[in-house]
C-alpha positions, -999 to 999 in steps of 0.1 A, spaced: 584 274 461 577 267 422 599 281 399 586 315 387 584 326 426 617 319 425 628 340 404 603 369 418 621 363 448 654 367 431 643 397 413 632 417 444 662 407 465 688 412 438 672 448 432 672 454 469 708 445 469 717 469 439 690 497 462 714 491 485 746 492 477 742 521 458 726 544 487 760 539 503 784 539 469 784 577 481 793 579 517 823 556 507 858 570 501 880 542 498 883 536 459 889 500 468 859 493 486 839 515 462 857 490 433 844 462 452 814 476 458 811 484 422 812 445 417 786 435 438 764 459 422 772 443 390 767 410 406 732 421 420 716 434 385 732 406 365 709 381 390 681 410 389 680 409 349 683 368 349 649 365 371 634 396 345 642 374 314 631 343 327 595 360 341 591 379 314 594 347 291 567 329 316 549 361 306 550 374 347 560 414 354 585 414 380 575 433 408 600 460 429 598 455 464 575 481 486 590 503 507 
């Protein structure tokens, strides 16, 4: 795996991670969980826009995952 599919790996996992976490933010009433849930999403699109940056500077367009 070279570098730039690296970070188009990253990018689709990280944003699948946020796509995640968020569709279940909601069914979660536990304001410590959603708080730590909260985190990880902030985790997720600080790796998502990292992998962006650093395709977009190789002059690549990230690509979203297909459902």
């Amino acid at each position: 795996m070279n570098e730039l599919e690296f970070y188009e790996q990253l990018y689709k996992d990280s944003d699948m991670g946020y796509d995640a976490v968020q569709n279940l933010l909601g069914k979660v009433s536990d304001r410590h969980l959603k708080h730590d849930m909260t985190l990880h999403m902030d985790g997720y699109k600080h790796f998502s826009r990292l992998a962006k940056d650093k395709l977009n500077e190789a002059q690549q367009t990230p690509k979203k995952e297909s459902a």
